[in-house]
C-alpha positions as CSV (number, residue, x, y, z in Angstrom):
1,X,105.2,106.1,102.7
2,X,107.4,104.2,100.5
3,X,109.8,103.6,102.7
4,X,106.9,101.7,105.2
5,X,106.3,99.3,102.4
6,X,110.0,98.7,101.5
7,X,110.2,98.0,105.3
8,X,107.3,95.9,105.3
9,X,108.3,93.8,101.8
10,X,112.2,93.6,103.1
11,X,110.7,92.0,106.7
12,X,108.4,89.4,105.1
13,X,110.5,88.1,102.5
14,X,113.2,87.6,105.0
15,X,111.0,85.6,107.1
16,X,109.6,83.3,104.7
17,X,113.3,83.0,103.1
18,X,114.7,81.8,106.9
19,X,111.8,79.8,107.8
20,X,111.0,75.9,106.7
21,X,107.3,75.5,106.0
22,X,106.3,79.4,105.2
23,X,103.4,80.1,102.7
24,X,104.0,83.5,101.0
25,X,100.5,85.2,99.6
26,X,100.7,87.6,97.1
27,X,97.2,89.2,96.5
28,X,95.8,92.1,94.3
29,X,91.8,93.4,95.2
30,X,89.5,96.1,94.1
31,X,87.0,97.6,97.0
32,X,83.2,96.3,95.8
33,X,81.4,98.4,98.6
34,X,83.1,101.4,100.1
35,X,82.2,104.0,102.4
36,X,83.6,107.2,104.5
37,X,82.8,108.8,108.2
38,X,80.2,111.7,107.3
39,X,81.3,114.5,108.9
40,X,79.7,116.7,110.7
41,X,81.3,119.6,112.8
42,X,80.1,120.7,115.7
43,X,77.4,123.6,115.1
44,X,78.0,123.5,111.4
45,X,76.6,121.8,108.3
46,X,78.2,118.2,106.8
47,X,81.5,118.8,104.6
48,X,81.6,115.4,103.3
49,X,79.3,113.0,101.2
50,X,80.2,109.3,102.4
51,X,80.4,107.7,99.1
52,X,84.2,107.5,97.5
53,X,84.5,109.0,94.1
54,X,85.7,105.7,92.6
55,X,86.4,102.1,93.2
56,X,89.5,101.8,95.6
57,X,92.0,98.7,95.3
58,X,95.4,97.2,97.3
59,X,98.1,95.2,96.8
60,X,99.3,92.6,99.5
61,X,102.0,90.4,100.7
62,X,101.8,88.5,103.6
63,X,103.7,85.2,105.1
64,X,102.4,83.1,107.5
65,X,103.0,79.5,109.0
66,X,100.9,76.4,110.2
67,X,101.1,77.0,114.7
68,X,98.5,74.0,114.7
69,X,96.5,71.7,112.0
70,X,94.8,74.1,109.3
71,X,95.4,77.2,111.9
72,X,98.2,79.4,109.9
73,X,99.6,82.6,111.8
74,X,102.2,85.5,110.2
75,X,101.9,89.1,109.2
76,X,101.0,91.3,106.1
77,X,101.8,94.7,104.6
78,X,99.0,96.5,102.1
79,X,99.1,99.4,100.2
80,X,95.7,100.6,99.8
81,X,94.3,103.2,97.5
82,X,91.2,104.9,98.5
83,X,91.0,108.0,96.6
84,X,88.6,110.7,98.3
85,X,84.7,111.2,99.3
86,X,82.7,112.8,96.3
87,X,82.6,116.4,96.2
88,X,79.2,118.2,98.5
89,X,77.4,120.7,97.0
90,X,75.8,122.7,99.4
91,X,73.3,124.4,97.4
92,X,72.1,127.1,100.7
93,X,75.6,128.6,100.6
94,X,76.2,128.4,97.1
95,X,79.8,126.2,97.5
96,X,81.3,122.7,97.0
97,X,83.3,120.9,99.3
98,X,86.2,118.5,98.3
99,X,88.1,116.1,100.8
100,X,91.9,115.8,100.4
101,X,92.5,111.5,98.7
102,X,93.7,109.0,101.4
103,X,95.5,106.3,100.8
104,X,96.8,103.5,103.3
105,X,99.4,101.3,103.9
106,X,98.7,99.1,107.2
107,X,100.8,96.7,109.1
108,X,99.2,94.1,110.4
109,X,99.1,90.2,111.9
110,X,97.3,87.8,110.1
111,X,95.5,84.5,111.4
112,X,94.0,82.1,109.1
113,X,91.9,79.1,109.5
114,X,91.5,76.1,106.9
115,X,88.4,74.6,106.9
116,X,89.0,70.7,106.6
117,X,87.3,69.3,103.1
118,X,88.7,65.9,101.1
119,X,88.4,68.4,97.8
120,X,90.7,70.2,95.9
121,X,88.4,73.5,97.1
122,X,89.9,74.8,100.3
123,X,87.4,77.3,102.3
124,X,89.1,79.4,104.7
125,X,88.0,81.7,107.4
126,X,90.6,84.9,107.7
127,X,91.1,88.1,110.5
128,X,93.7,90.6,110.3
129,X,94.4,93.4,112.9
130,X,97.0,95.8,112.9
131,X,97.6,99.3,112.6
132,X,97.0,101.9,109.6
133,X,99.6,104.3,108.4
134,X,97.7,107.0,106.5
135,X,98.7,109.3,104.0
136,X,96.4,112.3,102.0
137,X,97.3,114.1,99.1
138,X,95.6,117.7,98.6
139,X,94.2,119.8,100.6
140,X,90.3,120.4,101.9
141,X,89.1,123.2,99.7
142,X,85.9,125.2,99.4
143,X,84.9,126.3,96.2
144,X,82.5,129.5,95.7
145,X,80.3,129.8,92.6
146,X,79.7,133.4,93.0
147,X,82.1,135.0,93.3
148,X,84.1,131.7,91.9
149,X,86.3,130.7,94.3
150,X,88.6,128.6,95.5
151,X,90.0,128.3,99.0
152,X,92.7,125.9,100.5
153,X,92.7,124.9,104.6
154,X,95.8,122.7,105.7
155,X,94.5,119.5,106.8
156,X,95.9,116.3,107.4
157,X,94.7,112.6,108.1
158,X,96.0,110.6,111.1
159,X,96.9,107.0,111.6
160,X,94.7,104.6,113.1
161,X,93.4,101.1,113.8
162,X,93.1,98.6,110.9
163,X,91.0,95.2,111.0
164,X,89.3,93.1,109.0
165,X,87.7,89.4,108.9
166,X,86.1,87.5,105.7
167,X,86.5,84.4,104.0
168,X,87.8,82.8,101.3
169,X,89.1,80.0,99.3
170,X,91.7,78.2,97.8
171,X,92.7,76.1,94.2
172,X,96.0,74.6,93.9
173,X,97.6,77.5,95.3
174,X,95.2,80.1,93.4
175,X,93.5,81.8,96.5
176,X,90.3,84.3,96.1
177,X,88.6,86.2,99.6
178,X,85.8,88.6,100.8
179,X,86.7,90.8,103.6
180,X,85.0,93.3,105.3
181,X,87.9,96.0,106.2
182,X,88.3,99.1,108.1
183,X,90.8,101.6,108.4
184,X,90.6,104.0,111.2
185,X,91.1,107.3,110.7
186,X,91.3,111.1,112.0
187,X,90.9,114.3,109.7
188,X,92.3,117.4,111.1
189,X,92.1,120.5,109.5
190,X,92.8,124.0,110.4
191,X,91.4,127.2,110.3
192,X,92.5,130.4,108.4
193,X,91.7,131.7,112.4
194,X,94.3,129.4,113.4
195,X,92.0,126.8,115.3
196,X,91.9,123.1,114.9
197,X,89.4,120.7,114.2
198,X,89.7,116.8,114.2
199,X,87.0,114.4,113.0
200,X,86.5,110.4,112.6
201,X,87.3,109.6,109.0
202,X,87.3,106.2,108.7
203,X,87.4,104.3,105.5
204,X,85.1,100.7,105.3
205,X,84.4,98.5,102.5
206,X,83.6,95.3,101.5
207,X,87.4,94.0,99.5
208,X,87.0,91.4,96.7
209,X,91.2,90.2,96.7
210,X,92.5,87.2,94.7
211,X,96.6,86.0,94.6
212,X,98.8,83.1,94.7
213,X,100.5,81.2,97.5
214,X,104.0,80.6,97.2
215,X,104.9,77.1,99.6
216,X,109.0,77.8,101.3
């Protein structure tokens, strides 16, 4: 995982180092509306609530270029911190279910349009679309209350798609967006029989970010 980002940071900064006329965005946000894939096994009760069990948040770069008047075009690296789904209690067999935390750091190309004003307030409109590399930490466990219990399965989240469009604006370099995002995802856990299950998992929200554009 940390050597994606080191990958991704290395690759950007070279590009807007060697390039004339390359705006450089760093950005911090905080995810104001989040939610997670129920799942729902075949024959077999839900293991997961959707809500996450707190606010998730990212850090960005990403460097693009002006292709054509107000139309800028580059690419962006995230890390993204999801945590995990709230624990389900499942009061008919007496247990709680706990999802392993998921965390993210896409790839991705970025395209960003400037909406014409004559004011220091610049309103953008911005898409991103690339692909997710995700990482979990833990373990899906089932916890019995009588007797008390815990129990590990190995499990593991998969890559997947990442996307996400909003808008946003800009003040003498100071920019702030809202983006709806998605990460695609796939859990995949196995059995103490040995047999595999894989779900959707995918991670939406509703990203407040704000940064700073650096002009090369």
């Amino acid at each position: 995982m940390i050597k994606k980002i080191l990958l991704g940071i290395t690759t950007l900064s070279c590009i807007a180092l060697a390039s004339q006329d390359t705006n450089l965005y760093l950005k911090t946000g905080a995810d104001i509306w989040q939610k997670f894939n129920v799942i729902t096994p075949r024959d077999s009760e839900t293991i997961n609530r959707k809500k996450a069990d707190r606010m998730g948040y990212e850090l960005t770069i990403e460097a693009t270029r002006e292709i054509y008047p107000n139309l800028e075009f580059g690419a962006g690296i995230s890390y993204q911190d999801h945590g995990s789904t709230k624990s389900l209690v499942d009061r008919e067999y007496d247990v709680k279910l706990d999802m392993p935390k998921f965390s993210s750091v896409p790839i991705y190309l970025v395209t960003k349009y400037n909406i014409p004003t004559n004011s220091n307030i610049k309103p953008y409109l911005k898409a991103d679309l690339g692909y997710s590399f995700n990482h979990s930490s833990g373990s899906f466990k089932v916890t019995e209350y009588d007797p008390e219990e815990t129990r590990k399965f190995s499990s593991d989240i998969k890559n997947g798609l990442y996307f996400g469009v909003g808008a946003g604006v800009e003040y003498n370099n100071f920019v702030a967006d809202l983006m709806y995002k998605v990460n695609k995802a796939k859990f995949e856990a196995i059995s103490s029989q040995g047999e595999k299950a894989k779900e959707d998992f995918d991670y939406s929200r509703v990203t407040l970010s704000v940064g700073y554009k650096f002009n090369f």
